[in-house]
PAZAPA-4460 file (N, C-alpha, C; in steps of 0.05 Angstrom, whole numbers, plus 32768, in hexadecimal, padded with zeros to 4 digits):
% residues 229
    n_x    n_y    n_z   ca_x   ca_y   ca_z    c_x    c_y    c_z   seq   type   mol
   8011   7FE8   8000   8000   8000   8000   8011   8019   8000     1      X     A
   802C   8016   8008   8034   8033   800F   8046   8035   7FF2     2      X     A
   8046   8026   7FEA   8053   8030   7FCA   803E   8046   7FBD     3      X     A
   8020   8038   7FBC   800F   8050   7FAD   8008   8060   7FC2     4      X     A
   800A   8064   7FDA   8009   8086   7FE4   8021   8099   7FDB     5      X     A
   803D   8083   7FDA   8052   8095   7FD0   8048   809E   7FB2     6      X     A
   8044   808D   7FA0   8036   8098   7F88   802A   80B1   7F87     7      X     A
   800E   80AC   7F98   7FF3   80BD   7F99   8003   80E1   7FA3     8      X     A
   8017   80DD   7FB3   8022   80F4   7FC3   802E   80FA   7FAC     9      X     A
   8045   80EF   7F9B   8050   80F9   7F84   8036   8103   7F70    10      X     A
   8025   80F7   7F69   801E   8100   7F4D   8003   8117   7F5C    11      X     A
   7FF5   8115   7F6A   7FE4   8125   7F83   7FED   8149   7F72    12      X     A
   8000   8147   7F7F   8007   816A   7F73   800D   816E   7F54    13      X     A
   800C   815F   7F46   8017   816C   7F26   7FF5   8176   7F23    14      X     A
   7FE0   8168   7F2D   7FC1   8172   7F18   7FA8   817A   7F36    15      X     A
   7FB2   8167   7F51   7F9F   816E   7F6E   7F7D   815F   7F61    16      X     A
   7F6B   8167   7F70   7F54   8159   7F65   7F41   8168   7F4D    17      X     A
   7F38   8169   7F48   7F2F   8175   7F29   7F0E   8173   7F25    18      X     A
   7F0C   818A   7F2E   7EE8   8199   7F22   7EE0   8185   7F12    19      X     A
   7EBE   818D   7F0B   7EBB   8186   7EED   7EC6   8191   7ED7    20      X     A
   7ECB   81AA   7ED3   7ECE   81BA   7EC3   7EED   81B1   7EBB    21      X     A
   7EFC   81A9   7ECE   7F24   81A2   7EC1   7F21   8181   7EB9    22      X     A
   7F0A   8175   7EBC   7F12   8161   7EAC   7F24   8163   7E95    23      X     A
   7F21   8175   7E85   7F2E   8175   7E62   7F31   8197   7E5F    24      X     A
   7F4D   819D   7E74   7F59   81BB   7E70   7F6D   81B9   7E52    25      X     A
   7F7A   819E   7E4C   7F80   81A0   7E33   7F72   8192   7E1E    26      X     A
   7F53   81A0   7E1B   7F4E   8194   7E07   7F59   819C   7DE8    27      X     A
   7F62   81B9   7DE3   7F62   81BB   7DC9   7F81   81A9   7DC9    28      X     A
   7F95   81A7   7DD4   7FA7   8199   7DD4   7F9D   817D   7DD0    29      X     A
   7F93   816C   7DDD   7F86   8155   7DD1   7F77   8148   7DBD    30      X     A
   7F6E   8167   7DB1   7F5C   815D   7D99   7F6F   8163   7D7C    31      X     A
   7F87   8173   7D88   7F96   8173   7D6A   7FAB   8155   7D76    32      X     A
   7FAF   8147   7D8C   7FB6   812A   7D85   7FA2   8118   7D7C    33      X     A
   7F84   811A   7D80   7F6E   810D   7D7C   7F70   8102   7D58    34      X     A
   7F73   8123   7D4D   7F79   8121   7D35   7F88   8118   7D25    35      X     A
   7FA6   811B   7D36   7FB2   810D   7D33   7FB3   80EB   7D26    36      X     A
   7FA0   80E0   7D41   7F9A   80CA   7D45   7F89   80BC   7D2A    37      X     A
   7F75   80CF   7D2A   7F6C   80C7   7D15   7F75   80C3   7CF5    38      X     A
   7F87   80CF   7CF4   7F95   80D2   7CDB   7F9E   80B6   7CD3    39      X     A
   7FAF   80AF   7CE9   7FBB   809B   7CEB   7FB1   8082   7CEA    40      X     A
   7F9D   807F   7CF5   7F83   806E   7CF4   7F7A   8072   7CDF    41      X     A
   7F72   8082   7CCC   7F66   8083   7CAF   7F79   8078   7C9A    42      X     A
   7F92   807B   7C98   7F9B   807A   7C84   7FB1   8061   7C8B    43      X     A
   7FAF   805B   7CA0   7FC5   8037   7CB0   7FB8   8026   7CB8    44      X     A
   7FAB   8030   7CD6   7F9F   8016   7CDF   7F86   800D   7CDE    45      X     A
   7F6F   8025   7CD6   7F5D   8012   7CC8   7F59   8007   7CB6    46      X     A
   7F63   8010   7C9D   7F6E   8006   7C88   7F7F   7FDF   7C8D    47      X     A
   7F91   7FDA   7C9E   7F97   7FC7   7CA0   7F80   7FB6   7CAF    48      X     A
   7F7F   7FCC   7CC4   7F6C   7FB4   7CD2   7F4D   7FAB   7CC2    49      X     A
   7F3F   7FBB   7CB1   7F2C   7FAE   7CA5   7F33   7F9A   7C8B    50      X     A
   7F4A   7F9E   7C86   7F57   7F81   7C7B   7F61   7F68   7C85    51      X     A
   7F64   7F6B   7C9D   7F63   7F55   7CB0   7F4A   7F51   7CBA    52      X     A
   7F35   7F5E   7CBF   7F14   7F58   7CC8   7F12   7F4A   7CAA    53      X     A
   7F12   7F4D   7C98   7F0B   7F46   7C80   7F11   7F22   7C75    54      X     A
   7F2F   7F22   7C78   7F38   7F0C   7C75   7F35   7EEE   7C84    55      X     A
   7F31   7F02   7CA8   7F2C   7EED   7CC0   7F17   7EE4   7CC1    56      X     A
   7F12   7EBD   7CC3   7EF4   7EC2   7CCA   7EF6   7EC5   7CEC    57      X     A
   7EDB   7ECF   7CEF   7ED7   7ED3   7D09   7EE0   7EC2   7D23    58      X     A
   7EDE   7EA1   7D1F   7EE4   7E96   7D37   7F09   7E9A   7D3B    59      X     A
   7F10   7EA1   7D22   7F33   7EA2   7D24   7F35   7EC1   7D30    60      X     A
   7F2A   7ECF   7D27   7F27   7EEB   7D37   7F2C   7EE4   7D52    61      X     A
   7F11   7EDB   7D57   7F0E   7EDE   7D7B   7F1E   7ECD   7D81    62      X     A
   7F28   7EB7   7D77   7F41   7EAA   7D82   7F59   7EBC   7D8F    63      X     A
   7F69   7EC8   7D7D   7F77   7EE1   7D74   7F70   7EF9   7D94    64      X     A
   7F59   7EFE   7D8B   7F50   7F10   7D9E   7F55   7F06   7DC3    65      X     A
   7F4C   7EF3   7DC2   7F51   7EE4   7DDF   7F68   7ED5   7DE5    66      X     A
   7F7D   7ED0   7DD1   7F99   7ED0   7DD9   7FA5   7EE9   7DE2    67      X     A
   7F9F   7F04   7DD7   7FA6   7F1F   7DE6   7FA5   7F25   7DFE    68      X     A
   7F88   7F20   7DFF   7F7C   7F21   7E1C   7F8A   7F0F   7E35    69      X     A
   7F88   7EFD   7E29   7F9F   7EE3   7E3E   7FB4   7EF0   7E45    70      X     A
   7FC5   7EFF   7E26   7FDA   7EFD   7E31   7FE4   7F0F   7E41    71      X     A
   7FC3   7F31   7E4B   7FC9   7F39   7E5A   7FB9   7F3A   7E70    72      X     A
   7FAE   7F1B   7E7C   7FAD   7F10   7E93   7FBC   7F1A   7EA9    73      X     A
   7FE4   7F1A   7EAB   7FF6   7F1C   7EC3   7FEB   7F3A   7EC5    74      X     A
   7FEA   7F46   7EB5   7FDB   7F67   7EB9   7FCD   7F65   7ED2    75      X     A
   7FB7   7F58   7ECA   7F9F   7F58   7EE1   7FA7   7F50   7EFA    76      X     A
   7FB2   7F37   7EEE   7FBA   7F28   7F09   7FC5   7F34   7F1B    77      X     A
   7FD9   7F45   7F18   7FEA   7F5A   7F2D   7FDA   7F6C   7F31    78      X     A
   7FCE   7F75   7F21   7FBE   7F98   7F30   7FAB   7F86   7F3F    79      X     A
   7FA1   7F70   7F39   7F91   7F63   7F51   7F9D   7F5F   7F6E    80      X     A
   7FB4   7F60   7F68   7FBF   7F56   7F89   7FCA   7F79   7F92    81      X     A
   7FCC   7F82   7F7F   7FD7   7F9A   7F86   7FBB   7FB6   7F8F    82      X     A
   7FA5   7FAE   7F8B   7F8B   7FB7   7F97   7F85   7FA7   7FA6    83      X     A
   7F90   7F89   7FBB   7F87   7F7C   7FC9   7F76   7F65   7FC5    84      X     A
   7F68   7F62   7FAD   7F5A   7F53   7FA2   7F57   7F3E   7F96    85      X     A
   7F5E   7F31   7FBA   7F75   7F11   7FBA   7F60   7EFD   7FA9    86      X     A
   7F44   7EFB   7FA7   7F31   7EF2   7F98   7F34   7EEF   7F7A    87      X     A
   7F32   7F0E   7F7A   7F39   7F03   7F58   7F56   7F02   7F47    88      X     A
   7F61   7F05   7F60   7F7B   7F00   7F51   7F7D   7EE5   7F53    89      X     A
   7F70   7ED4   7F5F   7F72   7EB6   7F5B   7F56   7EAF   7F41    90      X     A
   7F48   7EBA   7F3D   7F37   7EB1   7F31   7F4A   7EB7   7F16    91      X     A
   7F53   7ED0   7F16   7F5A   7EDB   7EF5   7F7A   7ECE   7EF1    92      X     A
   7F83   7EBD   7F0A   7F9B   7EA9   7F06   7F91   7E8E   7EFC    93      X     A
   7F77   7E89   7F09   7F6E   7E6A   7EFC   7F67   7E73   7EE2    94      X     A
   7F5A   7E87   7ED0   7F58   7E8F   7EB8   7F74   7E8C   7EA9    95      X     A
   7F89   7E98   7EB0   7F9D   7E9D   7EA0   7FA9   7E7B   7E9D    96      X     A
   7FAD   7E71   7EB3   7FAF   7E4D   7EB7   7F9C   7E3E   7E9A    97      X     A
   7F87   7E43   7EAB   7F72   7E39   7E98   7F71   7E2F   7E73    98      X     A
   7F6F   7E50   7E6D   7F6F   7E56   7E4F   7F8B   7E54   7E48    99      X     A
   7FAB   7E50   7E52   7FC5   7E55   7E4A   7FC9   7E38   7E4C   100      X     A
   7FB0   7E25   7E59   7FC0   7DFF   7E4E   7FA7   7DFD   7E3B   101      X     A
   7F89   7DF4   7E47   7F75   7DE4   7E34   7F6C   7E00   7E22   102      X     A
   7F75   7E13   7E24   7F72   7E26   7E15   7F76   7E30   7DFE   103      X     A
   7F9D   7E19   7DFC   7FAA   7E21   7DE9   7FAF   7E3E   7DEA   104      X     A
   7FC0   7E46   7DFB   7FC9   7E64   7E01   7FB5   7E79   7DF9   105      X     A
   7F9E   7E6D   7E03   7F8A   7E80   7E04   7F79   7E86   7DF1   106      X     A
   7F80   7E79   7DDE   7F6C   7E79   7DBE   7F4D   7E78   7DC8   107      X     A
   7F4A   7E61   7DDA   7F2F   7E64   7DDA   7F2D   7E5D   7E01   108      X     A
   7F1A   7E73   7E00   7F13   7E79   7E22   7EFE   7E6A   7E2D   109      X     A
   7F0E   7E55   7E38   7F04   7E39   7E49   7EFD   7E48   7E5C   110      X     A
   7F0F   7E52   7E70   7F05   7E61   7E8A   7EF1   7E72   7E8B   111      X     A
   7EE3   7E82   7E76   7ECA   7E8A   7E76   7EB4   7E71   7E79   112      X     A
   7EB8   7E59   7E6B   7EA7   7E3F   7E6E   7EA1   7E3D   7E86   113      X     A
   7EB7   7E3C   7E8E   7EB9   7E2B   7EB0   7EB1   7E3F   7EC3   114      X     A
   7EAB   7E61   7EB9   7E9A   7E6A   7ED2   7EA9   7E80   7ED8   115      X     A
   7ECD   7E80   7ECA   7EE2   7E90   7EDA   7EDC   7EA9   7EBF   116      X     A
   7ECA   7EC3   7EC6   7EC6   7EDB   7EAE   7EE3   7EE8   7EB5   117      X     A
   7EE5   7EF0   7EA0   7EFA   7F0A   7E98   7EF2   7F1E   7EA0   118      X     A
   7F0F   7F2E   7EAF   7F0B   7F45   7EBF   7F20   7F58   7EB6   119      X     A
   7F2B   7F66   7EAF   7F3A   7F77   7EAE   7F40   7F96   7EBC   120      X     A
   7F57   7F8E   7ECE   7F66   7FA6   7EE2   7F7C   7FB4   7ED3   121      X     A
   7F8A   7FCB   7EDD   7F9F   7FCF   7ED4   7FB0   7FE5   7EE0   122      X     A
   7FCB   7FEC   7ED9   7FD3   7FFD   7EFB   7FC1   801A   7EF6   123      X     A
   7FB3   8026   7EE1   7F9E   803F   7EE3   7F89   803C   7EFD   124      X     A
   7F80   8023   7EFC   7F71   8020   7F0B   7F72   801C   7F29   125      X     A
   7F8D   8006   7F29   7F9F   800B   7F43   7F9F   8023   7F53   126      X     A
   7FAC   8031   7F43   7FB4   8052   7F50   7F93   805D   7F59   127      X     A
   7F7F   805A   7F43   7F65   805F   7F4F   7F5D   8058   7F69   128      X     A
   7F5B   803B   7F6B   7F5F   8030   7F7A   7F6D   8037   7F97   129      X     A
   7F79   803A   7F94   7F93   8047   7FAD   7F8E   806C   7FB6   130      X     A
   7F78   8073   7FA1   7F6E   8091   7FAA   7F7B   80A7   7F8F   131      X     A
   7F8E   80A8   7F7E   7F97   80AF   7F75   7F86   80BF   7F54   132      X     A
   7F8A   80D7   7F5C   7F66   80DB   7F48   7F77   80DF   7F2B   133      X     A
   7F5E   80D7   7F17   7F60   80D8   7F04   7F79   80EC   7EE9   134      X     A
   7F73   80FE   7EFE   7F80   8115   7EEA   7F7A   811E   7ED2   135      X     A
   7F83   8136   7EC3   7F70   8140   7EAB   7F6B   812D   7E92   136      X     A
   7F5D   812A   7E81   7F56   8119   7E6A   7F6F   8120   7E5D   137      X     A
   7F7D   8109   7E4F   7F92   8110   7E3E   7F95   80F6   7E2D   138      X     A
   7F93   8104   7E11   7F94   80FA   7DF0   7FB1   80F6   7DF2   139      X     A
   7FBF   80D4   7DEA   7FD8   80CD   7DE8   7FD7   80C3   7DC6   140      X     A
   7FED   80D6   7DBF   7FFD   80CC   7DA2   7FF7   80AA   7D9B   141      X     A
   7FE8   809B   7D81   7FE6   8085   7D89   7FD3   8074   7D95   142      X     A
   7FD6   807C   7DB1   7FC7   8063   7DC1   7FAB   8070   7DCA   143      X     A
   7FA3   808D   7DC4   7F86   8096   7DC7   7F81   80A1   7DE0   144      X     A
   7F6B   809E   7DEA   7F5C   80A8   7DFE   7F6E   80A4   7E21   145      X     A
   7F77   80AF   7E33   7F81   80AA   7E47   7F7E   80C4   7E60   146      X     A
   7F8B   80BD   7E79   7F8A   80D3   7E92   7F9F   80D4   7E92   147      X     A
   7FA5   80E3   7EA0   7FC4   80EA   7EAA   7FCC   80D3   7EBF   148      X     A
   7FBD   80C4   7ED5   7FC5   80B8   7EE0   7FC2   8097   7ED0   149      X     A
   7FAA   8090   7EBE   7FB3   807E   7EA5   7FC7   8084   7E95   150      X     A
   7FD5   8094   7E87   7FED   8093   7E7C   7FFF   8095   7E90   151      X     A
   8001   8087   7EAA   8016   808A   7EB9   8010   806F   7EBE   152      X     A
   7FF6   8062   7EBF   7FF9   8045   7EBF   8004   8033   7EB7   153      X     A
   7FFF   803C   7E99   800D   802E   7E80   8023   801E   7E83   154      X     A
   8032   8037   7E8D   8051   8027   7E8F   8057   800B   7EA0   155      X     A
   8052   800E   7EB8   8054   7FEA   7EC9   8044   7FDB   7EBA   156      X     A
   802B   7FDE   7EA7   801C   7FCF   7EA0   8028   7FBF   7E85   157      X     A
   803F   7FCE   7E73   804A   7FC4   7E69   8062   7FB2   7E78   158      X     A
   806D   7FB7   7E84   807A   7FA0   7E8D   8072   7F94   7E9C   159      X     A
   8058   7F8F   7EA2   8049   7F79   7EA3   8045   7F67   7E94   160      X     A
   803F   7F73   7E80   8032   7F63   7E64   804A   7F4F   7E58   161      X     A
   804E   7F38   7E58   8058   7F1D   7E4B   8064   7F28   7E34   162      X     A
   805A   7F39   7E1F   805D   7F38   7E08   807C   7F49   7E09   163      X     A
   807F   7F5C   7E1C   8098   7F6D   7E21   80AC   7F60   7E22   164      X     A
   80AC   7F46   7E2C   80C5   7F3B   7E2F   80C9   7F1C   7E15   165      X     A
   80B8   7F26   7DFA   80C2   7F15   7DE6   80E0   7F1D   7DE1   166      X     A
   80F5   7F0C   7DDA   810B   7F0C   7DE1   8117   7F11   7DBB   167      X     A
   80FE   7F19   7DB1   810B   7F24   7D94   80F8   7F3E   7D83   168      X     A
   8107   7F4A   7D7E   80F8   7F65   7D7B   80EB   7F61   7D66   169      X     A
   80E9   7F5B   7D50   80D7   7F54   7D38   80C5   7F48   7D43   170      X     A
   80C1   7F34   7D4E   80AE   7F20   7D59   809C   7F38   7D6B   171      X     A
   80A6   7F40   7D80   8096   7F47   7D8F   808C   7F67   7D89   172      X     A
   8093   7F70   7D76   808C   7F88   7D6B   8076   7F83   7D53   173      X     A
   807D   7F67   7D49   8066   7F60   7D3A   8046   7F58   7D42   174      X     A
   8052   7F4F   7D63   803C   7F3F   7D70   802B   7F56   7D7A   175      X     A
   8030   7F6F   7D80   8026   7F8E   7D88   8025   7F96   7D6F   176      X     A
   802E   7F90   7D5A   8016   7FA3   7D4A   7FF9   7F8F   7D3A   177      X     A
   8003   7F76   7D4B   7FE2   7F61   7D45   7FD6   7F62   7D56   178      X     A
   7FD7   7F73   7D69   7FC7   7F71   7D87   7FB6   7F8F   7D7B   179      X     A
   7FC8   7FA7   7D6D   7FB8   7FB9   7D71   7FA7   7FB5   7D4C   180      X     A
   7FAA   7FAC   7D41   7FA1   7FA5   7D33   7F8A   7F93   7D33   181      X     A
   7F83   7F86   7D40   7F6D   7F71   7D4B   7F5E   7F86   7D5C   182      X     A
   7F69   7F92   7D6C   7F5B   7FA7   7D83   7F4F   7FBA   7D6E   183      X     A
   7F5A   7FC3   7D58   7F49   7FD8   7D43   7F2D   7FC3   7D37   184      X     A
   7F31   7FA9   7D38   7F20   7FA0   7D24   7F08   7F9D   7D32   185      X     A
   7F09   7F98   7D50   7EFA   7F94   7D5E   7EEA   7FAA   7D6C   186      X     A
   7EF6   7FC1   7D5D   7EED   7FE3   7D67   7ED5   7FE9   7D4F   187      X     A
   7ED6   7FD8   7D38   7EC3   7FE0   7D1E   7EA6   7FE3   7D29   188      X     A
   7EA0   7FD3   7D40   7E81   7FCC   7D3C   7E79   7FEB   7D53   189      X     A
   7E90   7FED   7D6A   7E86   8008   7D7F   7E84   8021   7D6F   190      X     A
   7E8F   8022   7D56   7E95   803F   7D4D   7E79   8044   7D42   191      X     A
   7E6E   8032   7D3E   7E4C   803C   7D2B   7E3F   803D   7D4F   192      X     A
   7E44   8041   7D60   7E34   8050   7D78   7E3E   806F   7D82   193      X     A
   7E57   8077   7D67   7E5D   8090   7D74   7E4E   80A8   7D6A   194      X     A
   7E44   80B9   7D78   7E31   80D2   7D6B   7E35   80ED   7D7E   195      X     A
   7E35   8103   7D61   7E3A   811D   7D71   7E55   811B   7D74   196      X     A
   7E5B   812D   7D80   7E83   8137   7D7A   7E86   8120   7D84   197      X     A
   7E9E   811D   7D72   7EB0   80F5   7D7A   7EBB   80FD   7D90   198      X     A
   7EC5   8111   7D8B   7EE8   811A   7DA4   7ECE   811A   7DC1   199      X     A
   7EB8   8123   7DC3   7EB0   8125   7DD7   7EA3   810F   7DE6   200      X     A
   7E9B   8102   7DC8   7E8D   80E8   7DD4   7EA7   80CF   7DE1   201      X     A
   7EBD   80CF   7DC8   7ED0   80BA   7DDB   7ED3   80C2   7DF3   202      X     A
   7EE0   80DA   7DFA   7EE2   80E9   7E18   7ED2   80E1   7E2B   203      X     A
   7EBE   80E3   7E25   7EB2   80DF   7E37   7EA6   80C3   7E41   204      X     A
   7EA0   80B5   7E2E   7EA6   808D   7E2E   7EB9   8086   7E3D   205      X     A
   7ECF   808D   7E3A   7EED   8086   7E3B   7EE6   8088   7E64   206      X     A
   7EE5   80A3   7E69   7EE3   80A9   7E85   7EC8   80A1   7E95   207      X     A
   7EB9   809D   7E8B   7E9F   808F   7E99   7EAD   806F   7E92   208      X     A
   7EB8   8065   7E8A   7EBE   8048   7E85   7ED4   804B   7E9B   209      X     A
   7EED   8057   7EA0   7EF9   8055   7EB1   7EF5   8054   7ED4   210      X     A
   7ED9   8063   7ECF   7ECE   8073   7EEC   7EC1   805A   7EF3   211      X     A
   7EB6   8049   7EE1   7EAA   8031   7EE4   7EBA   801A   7EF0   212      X     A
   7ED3   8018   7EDB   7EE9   8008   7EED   7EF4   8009   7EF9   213      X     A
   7EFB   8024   7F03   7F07   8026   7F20   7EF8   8018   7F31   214      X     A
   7EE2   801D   7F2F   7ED0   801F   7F45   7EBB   7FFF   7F4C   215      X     A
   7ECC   7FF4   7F3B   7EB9   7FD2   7F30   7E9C   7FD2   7F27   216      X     A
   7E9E   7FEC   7F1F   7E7B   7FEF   7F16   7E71   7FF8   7F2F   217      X     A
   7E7B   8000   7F3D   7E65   8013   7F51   7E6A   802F   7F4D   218      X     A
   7E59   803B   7F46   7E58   8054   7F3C   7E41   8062   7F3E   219      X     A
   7E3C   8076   7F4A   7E2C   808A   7F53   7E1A   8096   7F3D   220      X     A
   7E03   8088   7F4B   7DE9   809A   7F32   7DDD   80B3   7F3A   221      X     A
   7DD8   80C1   7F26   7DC6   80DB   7F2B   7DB1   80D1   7F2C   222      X     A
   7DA5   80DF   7F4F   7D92   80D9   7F4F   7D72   80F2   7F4F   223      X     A
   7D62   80E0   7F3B   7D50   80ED   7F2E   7D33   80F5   7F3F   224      X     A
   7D38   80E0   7F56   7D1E   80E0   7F66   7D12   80F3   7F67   225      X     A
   7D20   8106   7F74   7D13   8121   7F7A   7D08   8139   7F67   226      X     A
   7D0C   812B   7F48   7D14   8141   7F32   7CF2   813F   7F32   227      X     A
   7CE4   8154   7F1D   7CCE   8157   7F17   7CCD   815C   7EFD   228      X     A
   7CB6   8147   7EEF   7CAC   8142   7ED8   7C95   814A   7ECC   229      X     A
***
């Protein structure tokens, strides 16, 4: 525990706790990376990736798709012990067990059969977890939608991830750009629910989805009782 108070005390003063209104003090700065983003995505990776949705049939997809996921299982597994959550860090250890023998390294998700669902933690949520607030909305070069205290996650969560320590750079640079490539293909069907400014609508998905996981889905409703109709 006292590693993330030392955290929370370091990162505490760069942004303190944050109104509604500082959610997104750099927005015009985020929407010329947004743009960025999109460029890039128009003219590279959707372009590849709907030639891979195209070519794959579906059950090889989700094969594909749930070897990713497996392989960032040790992810969970630690921010599970590292929020205390000696439970499912055994449940999301019999998953990674599970699907990585009769699974065939995860191709296909036995441990959902058997009862053991998929959960995904990660150190963003950790630090949540541990009190450490969110910080302003911030658009990363690349990887999209993030906080200041999620792009501070990132980092242990990669050296968490299995794939970091493939022991040849072609290989494992190949294997990350089939992960984000599968992750684009599997983004085709959410994008026909986006409406009204994109930049505002991801923003705001992005951080109600986070506020959700911090929080394991307990999250505070407005309540209407009193309103008049």
């Amino acid at each position: 525990m006292r590693i993330f108070l030392v955290i929370a005390a370091l990162l505490l003063p760069l942004y303190g706790p944050l109104a509604a209104a500082d959610v997104d003090p750099w927005e015009g700065w985020n929407r010329k990376v947004d743009a960025f983003n999109q460029f890039g995505d128009r003219w590279l990776i959707k372009p590849v990736a709907k030639a891979y949705d195209f070519v794959t049939p579906d059950v090889i997809d989700d094969g594909i798709t749930n070897v990713f996921q497996n392989a960032r299982e040790p992810i969970t597994i630690l921010n599970d012990l590292l929020q205390l959550k000696f439970k499912k860090a055994g449940v999301d250890t019999g998953r990674l067990l599970l699907n990585s023998t009769v699974g065939l390294f995860g191709f296909f998700d036995v441990a959902q059969h058997a009862g053991l669902q998929r959960e995904v933690e990660d150190f963003g949520q950790t630090l949540g977890y541990w009190g450490v607030p969110s910080g302003p909305y911030l658009v990363l070069p690349f990887l999209g939608p993030s906080t200041v205290r999620d792009g501070f996650g990132m980092v242990p969560d990669v050296y968490a991830n299995p794939i970091t320590y493939i022991d040849h750079d072609p290989t494992r640079l190949s294997v990350v750009a089939g992960y984000f490539v599968d992750l684009r293909a599997d983004a085709f069907a959410a994008e026909e629910l986006i409406s009204g400014d994109r930049y505002l609508f991801l923003r705001d998905a992005y951080l109600q989805n986070r506020e959700y996981l911090v929080n394991d889905g307990e999250v505070e409703m407005d309540d209407f009782g009193d309103e008049d109709f």
